[in-house]
C-alpha positions as CSV (number, residue, x, y, z in Angstrom):
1,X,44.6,-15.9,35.2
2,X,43.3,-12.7,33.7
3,X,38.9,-13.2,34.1
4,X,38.7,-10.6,30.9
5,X,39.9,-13.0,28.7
6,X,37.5,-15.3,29.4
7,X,34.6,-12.6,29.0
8,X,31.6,-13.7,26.7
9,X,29.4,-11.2,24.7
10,X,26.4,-11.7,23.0
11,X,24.3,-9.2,20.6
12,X,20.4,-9.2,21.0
13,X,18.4,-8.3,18.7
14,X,14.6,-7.6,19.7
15,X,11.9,-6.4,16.9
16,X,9.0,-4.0,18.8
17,X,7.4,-4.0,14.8
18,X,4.3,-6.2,14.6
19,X,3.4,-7.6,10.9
20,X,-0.1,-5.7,12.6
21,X,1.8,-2.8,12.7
22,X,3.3,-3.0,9.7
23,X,0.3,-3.3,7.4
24,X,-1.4,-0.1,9.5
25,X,2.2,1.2,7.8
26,X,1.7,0.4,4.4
27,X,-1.7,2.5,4.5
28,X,-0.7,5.5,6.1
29,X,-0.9,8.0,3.7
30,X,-2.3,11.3,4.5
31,X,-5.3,12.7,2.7
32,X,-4.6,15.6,0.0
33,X,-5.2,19.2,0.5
34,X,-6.7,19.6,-2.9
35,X,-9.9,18.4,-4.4
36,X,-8.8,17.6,-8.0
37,X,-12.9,17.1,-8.3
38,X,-13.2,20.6,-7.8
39,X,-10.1,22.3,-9.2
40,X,-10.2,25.3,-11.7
41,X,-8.9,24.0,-14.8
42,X,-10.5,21.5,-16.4
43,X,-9.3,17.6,-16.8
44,X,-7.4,18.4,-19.8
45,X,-5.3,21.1,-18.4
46,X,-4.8,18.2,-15.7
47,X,-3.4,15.9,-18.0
48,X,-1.4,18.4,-19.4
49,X,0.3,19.4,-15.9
50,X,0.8,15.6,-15.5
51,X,2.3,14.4,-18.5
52,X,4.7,17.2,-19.1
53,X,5.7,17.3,-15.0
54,X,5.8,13.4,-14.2
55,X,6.0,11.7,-17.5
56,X,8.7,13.8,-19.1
57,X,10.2,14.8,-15.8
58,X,10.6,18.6,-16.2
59,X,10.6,20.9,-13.4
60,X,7.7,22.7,-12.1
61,X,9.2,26.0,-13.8
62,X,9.4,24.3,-16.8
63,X,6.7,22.9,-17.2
64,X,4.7,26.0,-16.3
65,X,6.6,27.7,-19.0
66,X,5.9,24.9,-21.5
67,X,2.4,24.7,-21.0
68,X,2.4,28.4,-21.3
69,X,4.6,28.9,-24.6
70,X,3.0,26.4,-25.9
71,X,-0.5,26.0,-25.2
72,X,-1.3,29.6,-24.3
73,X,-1.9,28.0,-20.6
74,X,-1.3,30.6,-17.7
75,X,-0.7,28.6,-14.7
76,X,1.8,28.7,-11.6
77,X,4.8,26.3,-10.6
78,X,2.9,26.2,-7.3
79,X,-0.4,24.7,-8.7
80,X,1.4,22.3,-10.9
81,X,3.1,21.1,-7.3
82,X,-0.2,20.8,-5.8
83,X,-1.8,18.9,-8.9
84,X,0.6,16.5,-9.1
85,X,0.7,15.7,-5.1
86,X,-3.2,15.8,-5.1
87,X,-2.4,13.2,-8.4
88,X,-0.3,11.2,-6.1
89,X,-2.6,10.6,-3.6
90,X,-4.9,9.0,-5.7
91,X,-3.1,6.6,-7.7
92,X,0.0,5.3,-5.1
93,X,-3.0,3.4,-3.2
94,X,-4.3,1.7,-6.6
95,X,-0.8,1.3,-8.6
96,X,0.9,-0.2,-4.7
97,X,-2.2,-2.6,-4.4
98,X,-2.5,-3.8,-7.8
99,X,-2.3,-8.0,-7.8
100,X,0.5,-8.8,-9.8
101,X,1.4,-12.1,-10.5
102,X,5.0,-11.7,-9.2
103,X,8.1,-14.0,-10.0
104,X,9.7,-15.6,-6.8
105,X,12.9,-14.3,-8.0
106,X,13.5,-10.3,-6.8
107,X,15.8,-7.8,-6.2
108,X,16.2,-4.5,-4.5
109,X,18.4,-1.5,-3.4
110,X,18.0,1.9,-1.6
111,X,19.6,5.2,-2.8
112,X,19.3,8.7,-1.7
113,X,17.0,11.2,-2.2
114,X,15.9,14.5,-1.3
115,X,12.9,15.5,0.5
116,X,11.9,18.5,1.5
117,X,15.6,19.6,1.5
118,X,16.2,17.0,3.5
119,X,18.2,13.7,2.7
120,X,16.0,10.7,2.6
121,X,16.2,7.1,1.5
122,X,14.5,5.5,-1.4
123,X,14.1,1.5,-1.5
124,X,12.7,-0.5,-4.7
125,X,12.4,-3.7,-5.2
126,X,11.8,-5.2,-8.1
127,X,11.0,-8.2,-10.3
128,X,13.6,-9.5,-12.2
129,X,11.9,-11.3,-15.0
130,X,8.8,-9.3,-15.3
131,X,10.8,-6.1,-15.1
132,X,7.8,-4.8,-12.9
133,X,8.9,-2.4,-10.0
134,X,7.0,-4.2,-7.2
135,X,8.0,-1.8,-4.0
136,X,9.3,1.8,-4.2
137,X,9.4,3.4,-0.1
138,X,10.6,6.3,1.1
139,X,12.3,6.4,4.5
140,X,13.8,9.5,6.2
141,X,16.5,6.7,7.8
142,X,18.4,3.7,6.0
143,X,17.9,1.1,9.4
144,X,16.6,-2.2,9.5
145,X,12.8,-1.2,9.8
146,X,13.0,0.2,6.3
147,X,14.2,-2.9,4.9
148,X,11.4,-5.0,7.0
149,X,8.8,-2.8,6.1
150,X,10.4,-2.5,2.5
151,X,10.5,-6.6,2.1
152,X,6.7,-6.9,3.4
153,X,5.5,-4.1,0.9
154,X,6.5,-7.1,-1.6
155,X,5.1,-10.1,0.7
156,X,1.7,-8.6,1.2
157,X,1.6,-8.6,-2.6
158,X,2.0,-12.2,-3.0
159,X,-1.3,-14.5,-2.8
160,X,0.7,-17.0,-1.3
161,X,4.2,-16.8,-0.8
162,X,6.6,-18.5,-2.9
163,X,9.0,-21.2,-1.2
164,X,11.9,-20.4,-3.6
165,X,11.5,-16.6,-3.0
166,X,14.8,-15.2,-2.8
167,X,16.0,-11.4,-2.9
168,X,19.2,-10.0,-4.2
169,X,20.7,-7.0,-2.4
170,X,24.0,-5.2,-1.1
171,X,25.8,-5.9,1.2
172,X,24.4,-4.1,3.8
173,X,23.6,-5.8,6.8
174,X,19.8,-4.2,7.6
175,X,18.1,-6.7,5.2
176,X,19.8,-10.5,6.9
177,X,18.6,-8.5,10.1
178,X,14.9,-8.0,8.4
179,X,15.3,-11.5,7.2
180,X,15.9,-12.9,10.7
181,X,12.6,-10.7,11.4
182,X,10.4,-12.5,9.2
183,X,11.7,-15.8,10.0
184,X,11.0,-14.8,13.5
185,X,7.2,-14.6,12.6
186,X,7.4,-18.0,10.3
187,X,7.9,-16.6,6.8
188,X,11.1,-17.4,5.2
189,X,12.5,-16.4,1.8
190,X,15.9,-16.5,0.7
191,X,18.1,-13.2,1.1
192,X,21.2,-13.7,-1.1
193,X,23.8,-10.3,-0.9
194,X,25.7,-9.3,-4.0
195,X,29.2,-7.7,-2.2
196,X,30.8,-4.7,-3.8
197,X,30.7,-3.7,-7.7
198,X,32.9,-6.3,-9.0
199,X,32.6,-10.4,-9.7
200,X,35.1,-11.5,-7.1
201,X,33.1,-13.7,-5.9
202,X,30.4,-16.8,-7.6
203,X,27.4,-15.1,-5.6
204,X,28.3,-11.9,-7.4
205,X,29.1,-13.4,-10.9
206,X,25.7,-15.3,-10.8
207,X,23.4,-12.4,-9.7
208,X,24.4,-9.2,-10.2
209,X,22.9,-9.2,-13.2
210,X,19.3,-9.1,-11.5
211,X,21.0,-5.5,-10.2
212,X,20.4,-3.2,-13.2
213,X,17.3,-4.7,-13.5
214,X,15.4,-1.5,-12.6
């Protein structure tokens, strides 16, 4: 008798993230170098840098170039940068905290990004009959704590947490492990995972549409 085919292994999972923790996480957001109460340009000029920069998405060379062709504006690429993540500062905290009245039914996914050169993960989630974007996090890693701390940025939002709340994702396996996480601490919702980019399956041909929602 071989003993090594008899050999049992089991896979534990422990969470060190508190939901403590994890709402110190959702405000840390260091403070702005730059005063936009005390900037040169007046709050015009401001709008201007925003709308042409953020809302129109041109580059900061652009956009300096615009505002100078255009409006006779002198201004640098570099203080259009600082504006806009002075801008930033301000309104994440108001537009992440703002009480929607969310639908139970969401979805989400996580694509790359690049931050400071560096490649970086982006997570949204969003609501599927409202159309409203109701998480957007940045991670520098695509693990399991991104997708906990990416589901509660949606949680913390509700008043009282739906019990048909159910989230459509890929297939990857971080968000059943942030589900487990959650249940672990009493709060369950449904996470239902859309496999691949065809309707093989009925799970895919039912809701993949909530995946080009945003």
């Amino acid at each position: 008798m071989n003993p090594s085919q008899f050999s049992l292994h089991y896979i534990t999972r422990v969470f060190n993230a508190s939901l403590d923790k994890l709402e110190k996480f959702q405000h840390k957001i260091e403070p702005s170098k730059i005063d936009l109460s005390r900037i040169r340009n007046s709050k015009h000029i401001l709008g201007l840098v925003l709308t042409y920069y953020i809302n129109y998405g041109l580059s900061l060379r652009k956009t300096a170039l615009i505002l100078y062709e255009i409006h006779d504006i002198k201004i640098s690429h570099q203080t259009i940068a600082n504006y806009a993540q002075a801008a930033s500062h301000l309104l994440f905290p108001w537009m992440d905290n703002y009480k929607h009245n969310f639908n139970s039914y969401q979805c989400g996914d996580e694509t790359y990004v690049k931050v400071l050169s560096k490649k970086a993960y982006v997570f949204f989630m969003c609501d599927v009959k409202k159309k409203i974007i109701t998480s957007y996090r940045i991670y520098m890693k695509r693990d399991t704590f991104s997708a906990i701390d990416a589901f509660y940025s949606v949680l913390r939002k509700f008043k009282k947490i739906p019990e048909d709340l159910e989230f459509v994702v890929d297939g990857n396996p971080i968000y059943k492990a942030a589900q487990q996480y959650f249940q672990l601490k009493r709060i369950f919702f449904k996470v239902t995972q859309v496999i691949g980019l065809t309707n093989d399956d009925p799970v895919s041909k039912q809701h993949r549409p909530a995946k080009p929602t945003y």
